[in-house]
N, C-alpha and C positions, 0 to 999 in steps of 0.2 A: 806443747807439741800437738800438731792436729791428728787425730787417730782417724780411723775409719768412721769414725761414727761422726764425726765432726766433717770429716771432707762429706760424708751423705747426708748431715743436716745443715749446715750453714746456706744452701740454696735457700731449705724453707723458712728460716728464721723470719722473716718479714711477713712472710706470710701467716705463720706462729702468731706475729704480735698485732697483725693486722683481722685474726681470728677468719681467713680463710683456709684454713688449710684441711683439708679433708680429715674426717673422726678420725679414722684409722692410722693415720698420719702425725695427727694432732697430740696422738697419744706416745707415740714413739718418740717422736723430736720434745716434747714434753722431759720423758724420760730423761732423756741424754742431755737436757739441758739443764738436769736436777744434778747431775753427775759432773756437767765438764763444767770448770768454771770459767773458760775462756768463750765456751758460746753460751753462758750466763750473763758473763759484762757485756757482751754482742746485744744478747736481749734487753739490757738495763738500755745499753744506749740506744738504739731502736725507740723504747718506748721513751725514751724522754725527748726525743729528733720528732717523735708522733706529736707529744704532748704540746713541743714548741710550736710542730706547726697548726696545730687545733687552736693554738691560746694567740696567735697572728688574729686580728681582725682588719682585713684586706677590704676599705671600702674603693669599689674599683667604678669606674665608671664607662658606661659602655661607651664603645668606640665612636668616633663621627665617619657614618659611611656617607656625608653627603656629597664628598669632593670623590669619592672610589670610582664611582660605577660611570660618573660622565666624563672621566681622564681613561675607562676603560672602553667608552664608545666611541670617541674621538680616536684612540687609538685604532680601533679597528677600523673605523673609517678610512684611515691614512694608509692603511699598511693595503700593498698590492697582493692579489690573491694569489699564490702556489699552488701550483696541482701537487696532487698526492699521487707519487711513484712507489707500486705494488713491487717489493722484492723481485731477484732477480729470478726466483728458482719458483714462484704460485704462477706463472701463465705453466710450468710443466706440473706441478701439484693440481692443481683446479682441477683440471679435467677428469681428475683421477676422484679427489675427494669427495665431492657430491654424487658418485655414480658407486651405488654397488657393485654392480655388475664388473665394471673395471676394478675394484678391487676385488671382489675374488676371484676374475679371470687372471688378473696379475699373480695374485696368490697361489695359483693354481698351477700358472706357467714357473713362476721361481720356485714351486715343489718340486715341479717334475726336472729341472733344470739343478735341484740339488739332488735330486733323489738316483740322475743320469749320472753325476760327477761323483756320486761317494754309495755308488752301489757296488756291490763286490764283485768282480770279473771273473773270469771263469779261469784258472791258471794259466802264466802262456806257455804254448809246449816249444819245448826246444828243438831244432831239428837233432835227429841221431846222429853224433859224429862219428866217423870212423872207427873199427874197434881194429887193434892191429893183434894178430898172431902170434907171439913170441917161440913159443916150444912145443913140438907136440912127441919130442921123443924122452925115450925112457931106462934105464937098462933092465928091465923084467920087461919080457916076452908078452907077459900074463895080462901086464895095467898100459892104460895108455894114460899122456897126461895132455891137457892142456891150458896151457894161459896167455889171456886177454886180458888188453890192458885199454886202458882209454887218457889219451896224452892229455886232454881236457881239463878232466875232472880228476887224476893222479886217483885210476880207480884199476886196481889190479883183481882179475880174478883167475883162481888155481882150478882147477876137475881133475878129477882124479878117479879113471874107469879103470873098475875091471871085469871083464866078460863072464868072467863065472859066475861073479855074487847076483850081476843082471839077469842071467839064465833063471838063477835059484830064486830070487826076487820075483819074476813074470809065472 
């Protein structure tokens, strides 16, 4: 069963057997390969896949390039020449690329074009709707009441005067 330490050493394994693997490294996957014996068999076979292909003696001989390179001028001779058509979107790039100045006047203008659309506005005010009157009587002589309401915003409000406490107040 692959544990953790197998699924993060089985990458270096080759490189283990191949003696590139970094000291620090070298030493860790070493470890865990003293321990697991499924990426032990991995490194047996490794080295013996190394061993067969070292003990191959491959006498190879070099190619004949003498028929390549005049089947490749003949061709170019033959073939008719193509112009080379620049994308659709670099004759609106170019102008822009080579010039500083165009880019950070571009720069400059899409800041203040973002900095117009997502800067924070000042609240809108609402006109005052209507306030209507409901009652302004009372049975004490003494208090007067009144209430306003606003049909808008289901916004009620009560007062409730009385002349004396006003006197004693001022």
């Amino acid at each position: 069963m692959a544990t953790p330490g197998c699924l993060w050493s089985r990458p270096r394994l080759e490189r283990l057997v191949d003696g590139t693997l970094a000291p620090w490294m070298d030493g860790a996957v070493t470890r865990h390969v003293s321990r697991c014996p499924g990426c032990g068999r991995e490194i047996e076979r490794l080295r013996h896949l190394r061993d067969m292909v070292r003990s191959v003696d491959l006498d190879v001989a070099d190619p004949d390039w003498s028929g390549f390179w005049p089947a490749v001028r003949v061709r170019i001779a033959q073939e008719t020449p193509r112009p080379m058509r620049d994308a659709w979107w670099l004759p609106f790039w170019k102008p822009v690329w080579g010039h500083p100045r165009m880019v950070l006047s571009g720069l400059a203008v899409s800041t203040l074009a973002l900095a117009l659309v997502l800067w924070p506005s000042a609240p809108v005010s609402r006109p005052v709707s209507a306030v209507e009157v409901q009652d302004v009587s009372t049975a004490d002589p003494d208090h007067s009441v009144m209430v306003f309401s606003n049909p808008e915003d289901d916004v009620t409000v009560i007062w409730v005067f009385n002349p004396a406490e006003q006197e004693e107040q001022s």
